[in-house]
C-alpha positions as CSV (number, residue, x, y, z in Angstrom):
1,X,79.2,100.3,119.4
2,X,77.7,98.3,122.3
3,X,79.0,94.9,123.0
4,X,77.6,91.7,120.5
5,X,74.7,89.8,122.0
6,X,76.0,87.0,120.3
7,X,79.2,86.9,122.2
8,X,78.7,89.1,125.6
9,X,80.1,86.9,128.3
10,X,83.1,85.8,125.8
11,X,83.5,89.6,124.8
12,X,83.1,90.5,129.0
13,X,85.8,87.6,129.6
14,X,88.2,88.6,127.1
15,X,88.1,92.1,127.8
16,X,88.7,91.9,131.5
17,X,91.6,89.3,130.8
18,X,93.8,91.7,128.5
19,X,92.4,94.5,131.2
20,X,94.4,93.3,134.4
21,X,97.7,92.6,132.5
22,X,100.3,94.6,133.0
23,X,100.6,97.6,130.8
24,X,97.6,97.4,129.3
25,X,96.1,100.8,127.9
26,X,92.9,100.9,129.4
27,X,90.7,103.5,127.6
28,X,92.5,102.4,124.6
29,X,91.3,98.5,125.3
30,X,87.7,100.5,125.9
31,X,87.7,102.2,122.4
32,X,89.1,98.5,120.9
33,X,85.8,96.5,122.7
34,X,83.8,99.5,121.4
35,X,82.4,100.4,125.0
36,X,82.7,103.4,126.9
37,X,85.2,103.5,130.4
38,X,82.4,103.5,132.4
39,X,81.4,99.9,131.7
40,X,84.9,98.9,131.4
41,X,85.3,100.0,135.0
42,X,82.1,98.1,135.8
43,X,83.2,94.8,134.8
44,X,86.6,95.4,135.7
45,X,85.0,96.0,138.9
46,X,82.8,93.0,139.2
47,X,85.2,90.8,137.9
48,X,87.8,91.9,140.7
49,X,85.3,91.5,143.3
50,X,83.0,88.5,142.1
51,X,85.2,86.6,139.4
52,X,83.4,85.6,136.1
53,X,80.0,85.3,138.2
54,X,80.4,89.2,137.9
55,X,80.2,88.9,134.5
56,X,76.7,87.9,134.3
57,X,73.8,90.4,133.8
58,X,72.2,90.9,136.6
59,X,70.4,89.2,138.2
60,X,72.7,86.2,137.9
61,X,72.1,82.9,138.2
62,X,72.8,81.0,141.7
63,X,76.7,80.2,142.4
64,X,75.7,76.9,143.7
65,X,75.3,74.2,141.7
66,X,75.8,70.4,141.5
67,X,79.3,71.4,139.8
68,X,80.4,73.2,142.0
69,X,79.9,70.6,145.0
70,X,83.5,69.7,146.0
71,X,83.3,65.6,144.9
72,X,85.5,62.9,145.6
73,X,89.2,64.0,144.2
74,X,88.8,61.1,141.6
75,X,85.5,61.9,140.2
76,X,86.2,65.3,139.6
77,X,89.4,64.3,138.2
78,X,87.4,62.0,135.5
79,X,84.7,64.9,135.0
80,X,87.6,67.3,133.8
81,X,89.2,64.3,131.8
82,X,85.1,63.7,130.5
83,X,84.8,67.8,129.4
84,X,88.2,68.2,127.6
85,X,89.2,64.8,126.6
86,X,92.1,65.7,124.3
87,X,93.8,67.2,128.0
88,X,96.9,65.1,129.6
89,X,97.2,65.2,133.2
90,X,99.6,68.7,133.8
91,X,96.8,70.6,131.9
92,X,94.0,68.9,133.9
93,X,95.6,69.3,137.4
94,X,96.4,73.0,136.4
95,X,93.1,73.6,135.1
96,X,91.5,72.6,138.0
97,X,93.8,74.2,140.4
98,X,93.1,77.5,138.8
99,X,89.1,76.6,139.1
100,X,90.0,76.7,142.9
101,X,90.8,72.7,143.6
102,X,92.5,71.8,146.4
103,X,94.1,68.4,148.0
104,X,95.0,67.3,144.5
105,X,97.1,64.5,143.5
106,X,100.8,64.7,141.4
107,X,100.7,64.0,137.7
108,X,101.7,60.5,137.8
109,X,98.9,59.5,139.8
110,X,96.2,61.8,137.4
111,X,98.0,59.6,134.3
112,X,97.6,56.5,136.9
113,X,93.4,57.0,137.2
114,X,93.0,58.2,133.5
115,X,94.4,55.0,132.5
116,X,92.8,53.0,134.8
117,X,89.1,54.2,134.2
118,X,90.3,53.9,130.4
119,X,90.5,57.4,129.4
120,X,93.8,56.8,127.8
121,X,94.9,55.5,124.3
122,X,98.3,53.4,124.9
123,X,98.7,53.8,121.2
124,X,98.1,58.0,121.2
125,X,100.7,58.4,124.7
126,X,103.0,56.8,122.9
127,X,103.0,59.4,119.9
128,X,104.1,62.2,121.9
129,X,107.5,63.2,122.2
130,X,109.6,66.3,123.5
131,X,110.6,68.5,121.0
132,X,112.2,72.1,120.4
133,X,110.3,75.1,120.7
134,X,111.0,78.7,119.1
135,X,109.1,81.6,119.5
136,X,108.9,85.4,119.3
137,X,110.2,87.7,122.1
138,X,107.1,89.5,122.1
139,X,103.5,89.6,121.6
140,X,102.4,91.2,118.0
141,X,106.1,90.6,116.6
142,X,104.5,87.7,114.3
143,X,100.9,86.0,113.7
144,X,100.9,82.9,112.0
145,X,97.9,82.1,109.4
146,X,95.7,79.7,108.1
147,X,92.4,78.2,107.1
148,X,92.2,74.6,109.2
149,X,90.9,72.8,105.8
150,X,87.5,72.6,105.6
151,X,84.5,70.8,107.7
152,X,80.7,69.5,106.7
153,X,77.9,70.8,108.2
154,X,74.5,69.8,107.9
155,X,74.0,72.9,105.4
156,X,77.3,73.6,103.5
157,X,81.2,73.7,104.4
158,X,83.1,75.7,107.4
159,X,86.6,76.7,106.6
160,X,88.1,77.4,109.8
161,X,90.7,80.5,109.7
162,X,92.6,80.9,112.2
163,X,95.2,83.5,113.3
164,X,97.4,82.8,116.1
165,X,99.9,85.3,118.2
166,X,103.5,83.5,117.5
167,X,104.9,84.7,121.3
168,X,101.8,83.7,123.6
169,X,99.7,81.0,121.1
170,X,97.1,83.7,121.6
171,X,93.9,83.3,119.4
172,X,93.2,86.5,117.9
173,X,91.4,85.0,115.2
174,X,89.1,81.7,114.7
175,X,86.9,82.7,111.8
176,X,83.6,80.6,110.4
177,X,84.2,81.4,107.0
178,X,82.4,79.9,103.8
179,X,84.8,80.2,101.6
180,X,88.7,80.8,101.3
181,X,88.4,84.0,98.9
182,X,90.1,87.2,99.6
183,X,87.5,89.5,100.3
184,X,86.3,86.3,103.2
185,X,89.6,87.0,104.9
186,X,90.0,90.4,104.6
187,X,86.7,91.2,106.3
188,X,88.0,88.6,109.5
189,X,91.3,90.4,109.1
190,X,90.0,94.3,109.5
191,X,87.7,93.0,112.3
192,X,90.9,91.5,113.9
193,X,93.1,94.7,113.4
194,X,90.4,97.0,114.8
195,X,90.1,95.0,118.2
196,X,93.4,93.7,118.3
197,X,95.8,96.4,116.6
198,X,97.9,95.7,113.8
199,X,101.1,92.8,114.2
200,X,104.6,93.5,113.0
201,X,104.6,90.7,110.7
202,X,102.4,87.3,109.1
203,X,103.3,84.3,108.0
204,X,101.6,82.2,106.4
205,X,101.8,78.9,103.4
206,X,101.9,79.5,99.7
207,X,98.6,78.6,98.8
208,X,95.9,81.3,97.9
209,X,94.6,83.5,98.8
210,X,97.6,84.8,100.1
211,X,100.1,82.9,97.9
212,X,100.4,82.8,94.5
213,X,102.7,81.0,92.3
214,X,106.6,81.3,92.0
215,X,106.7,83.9,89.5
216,X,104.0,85.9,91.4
217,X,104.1,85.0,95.2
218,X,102.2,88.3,96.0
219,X,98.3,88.5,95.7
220,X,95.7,91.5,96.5
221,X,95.5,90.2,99.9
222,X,99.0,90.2,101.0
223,X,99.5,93.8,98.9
224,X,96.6,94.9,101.5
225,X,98.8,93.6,103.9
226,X,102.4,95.5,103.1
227,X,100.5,98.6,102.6
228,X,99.0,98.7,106.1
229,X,102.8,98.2,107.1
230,X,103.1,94.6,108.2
231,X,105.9,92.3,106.6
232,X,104.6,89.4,104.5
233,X,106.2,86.0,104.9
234,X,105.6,82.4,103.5
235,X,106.1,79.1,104.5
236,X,108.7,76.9,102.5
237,X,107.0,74.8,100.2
238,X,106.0,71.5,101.6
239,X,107.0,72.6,105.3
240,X,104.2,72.6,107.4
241,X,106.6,73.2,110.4
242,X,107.7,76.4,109.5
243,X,104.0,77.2,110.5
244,X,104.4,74.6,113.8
245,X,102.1,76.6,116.2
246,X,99.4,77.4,113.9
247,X,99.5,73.2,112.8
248,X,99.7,72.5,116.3
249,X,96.6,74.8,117.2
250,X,94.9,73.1,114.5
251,X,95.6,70.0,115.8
252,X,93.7,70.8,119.3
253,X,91.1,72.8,117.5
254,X,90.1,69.3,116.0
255,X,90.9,67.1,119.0
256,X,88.8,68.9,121.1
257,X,85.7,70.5,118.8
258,X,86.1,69.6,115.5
259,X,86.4,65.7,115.7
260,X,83.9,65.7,118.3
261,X,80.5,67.4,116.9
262,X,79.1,68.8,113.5
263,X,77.9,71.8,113.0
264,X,73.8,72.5,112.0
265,X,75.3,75.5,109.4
266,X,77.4,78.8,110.2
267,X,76.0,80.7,112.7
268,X,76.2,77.3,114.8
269,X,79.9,77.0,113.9
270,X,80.4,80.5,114.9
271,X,79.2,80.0,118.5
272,X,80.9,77.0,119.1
273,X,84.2,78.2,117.8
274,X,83.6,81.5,119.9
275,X,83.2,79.4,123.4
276,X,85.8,77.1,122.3
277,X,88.3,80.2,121.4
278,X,87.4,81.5,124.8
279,X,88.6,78.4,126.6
280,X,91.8,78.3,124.9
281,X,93.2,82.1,125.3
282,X,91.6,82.2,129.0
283,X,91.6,78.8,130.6
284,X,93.5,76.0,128.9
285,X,96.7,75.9,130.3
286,X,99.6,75.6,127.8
287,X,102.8,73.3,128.5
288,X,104.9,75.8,126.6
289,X,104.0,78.8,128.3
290,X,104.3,77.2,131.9
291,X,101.1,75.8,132.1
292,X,99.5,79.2,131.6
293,X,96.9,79.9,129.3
294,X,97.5,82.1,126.1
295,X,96.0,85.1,127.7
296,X,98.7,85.5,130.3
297,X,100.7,86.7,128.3
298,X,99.1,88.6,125.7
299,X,98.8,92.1,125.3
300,X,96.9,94.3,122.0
301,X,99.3,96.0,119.7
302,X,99.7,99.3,120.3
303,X,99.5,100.2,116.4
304,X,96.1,100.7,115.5
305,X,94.3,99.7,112.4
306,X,93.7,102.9,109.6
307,X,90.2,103.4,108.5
308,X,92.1,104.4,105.6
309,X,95.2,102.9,103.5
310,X,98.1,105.3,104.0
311,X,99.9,106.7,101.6
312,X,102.4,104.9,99.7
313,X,106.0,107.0,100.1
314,X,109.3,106.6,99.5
315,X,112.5,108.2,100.0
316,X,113.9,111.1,97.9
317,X,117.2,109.1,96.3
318,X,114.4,106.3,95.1
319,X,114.3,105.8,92.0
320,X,110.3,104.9,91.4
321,X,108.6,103.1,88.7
322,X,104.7,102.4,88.5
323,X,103.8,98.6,88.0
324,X,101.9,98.1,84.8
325,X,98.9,96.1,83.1
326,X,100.7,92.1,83.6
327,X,103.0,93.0,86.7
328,X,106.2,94.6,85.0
329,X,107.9,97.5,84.9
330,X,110.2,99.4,82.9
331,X,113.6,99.9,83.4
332,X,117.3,100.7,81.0
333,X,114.8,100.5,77.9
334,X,114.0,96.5,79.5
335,X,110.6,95.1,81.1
336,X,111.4,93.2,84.5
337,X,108.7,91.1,86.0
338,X,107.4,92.3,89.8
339,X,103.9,90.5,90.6
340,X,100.5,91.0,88.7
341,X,99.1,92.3,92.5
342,X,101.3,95.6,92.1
343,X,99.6,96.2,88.9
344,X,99.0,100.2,89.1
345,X,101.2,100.5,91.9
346,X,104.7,102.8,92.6
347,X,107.5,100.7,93.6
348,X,111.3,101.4,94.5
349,X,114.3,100.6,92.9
350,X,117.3,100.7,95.0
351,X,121.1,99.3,94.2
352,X,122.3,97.0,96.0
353,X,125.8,96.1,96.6
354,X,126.1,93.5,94.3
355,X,127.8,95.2,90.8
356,X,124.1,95.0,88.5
357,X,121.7,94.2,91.0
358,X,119.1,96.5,92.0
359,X,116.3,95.4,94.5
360,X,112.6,96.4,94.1
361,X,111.0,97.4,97.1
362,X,106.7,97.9,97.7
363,X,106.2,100.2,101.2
364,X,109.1,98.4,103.5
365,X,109.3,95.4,101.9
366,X,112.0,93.8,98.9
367,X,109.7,91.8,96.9
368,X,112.1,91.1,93.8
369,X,115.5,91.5,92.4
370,X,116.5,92.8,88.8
371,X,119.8,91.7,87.5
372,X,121.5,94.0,84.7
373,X,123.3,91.7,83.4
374,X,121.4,88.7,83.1
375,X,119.3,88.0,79.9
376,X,115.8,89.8,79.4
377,X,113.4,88.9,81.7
378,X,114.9,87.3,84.6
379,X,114.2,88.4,88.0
């Protein structure tokens, strides 16, 4: 499939970026962007030689323009501080520096001019305090997500999803959807997989579609899930911060796009979440990677997405049982609850080494325990 009109210079600039990292599978990056080597090599090639001016389909547009015209150091400071207002003064004096800058000032003096010209809030610098980080050793060991609420346009609502790499803040995902239903977020999800490959494991909060309620955490979405071989994981209940860099991308998504404009109706939203998602992986400089933006350190999964679910399997000292009609199955002449999303499904039984206890696995996942010698019914 040839490259989206819709998006070409964001699919040209994203492809070239996970192109030149180290590692990276380049005919397999070709088959992901659904092009053919030769134009891979060709805007590899361009970009090497030309930057993202190589990009462009020729014949391109001038180089020279009034933005480009080297000002004074302060008003080009206050231009960057004008175009991404939400930035403090390490991301503005890297992002410029990597837009080729030169002869600029430390950090202090950047906060110094901000607040001087009055692009600061007192009250806002105040709210922002050091704090620890954690994060996955490598890219595609977790994604983290979530729909970002939702937002008026002029014609309907946008719900937001986003999907973010847990290692390098990574983007993969940033979705227009109109609703929050299953089938919304599995179509975003298998276009996801196809480009990006398939993650080791998601988290995400408890709320559908992906949660359900105690009794039944498990829906048809995160089933979908399990079976394509990724581990399924929830947030605690009332702990946003177990999903802390998905909250925080939310948090810039709306500082710097949401908050700021509103949408005429999807396709609108689509674009402008597109050219905003391309800013973030490829340009914004993040203060917990180093001041390097999300790209840098991003690479595709090497497991790719199956046209087709595999089989489900097991091992030959399993004992298996098929989920029936309202999520139970039968076991020692009893019916143990497992999830009305298994319904028609095999699952495992496997003993534990607890004397009674014998956990029920789906694929490679435990997703509840049967007690022997607890009353009927109990989990």
């Amino acid at each position: 499939m040839p490259w989206s009109e819709v998006s070409l210079m964001s699919s040209r600039k994203e492809f070239v970026s996970l192109a030149r990292q180290e590692g990276s599978h380049f005919r397999g990056l070709c088959r992901r962007f659904g092009i053919s080597p030769k134009t891979g090599y060709k805007w590899a090639n361009r970009h090497a030689a030309e930057g993202e001016a190589g990009l462009k389909d020729r014949p391109r547009q001038p180089k020279s323009s009034p933005r480009r015209t080297p000002p004074p150091v302060e008003k080009r400071l206050l231009s960057a501080r004008d175009a991404h207002p939400a930035w403090g003064a390490r991301k503005l004096l890297r992002w410029l520096s990597d837009q080729g800058q030169t002869g600029l000032p430390g950090p202090s003096t950047v906060t110094a001019i901000l607040r001087r010209h009055g692009r600061l809030d007192p009250t806002e610098s105040a709210k922002h305090t050091a704090w620890t980080r954690f994060e996955h050793s490598a890219p595609n060991d977790l994604w983290q997500m979530d729909f970002k609420g939702h937002v008026a346009m002029r014609l309907g609502r946008c719900h937001p999803l986003t999907v973010l790499d847990d290692h390098s803040r990574y983007a993969v995902c940033l979705r227009a959807c109109l609703d929050e239903q299953t089938a919304t977020v599995q179509e975003a999800l298998t276009e996801t997989f196809r480009r990006y490959g398939l993650p080791w494991r998601m988290t995400m909060d408890n709320g559908p579609p992906w949660g359900g309620d105690a009794d039944s955490p498990y829906t048809t979405l995160t089933v979908w899930l399990l079976r394509l071989g990724i581990r399924v994981g929830h947030s605690r209940p009332y702990h946003p911060q177990t999903q802390g860099k998905d909250e925080r991308f939310h948090r810039t998504l709306k500082a710097e796009l949401l908050g700021r404009t509103t949408f005429a109706d999807q396709t609108e939203a689509q674009r402008r979440l597109d050219a905003w998602r391309d800013l973030h992986n490829l340009e914004r400089p993040h203060q917990a990677l180093g001041m390097m933006p999300p790209a840098r350190r991003y690479q595709p999964s090497t497991r790719m997405f199956p046209e087709a679910l595999p089989p489900i399997e097991y091992a030959p000292d399993d004992l298996v049982r098929k989920v029936q009609g309202k999520g139970e199955l039968s076991y020692r002449g009893r019916e143990w609850k497992v999830g009305k999303a298994f319904q028609g499904l095999p699952v495992a039984l496997r003993r534990t080494a607890v004397d009674g206890v014998i956990k029920v696995f789906f694929c490679h996942q435990p997703i509840a325990s049967i007690n022997l010698l607890a009353p009927p019914y109990t989990i």
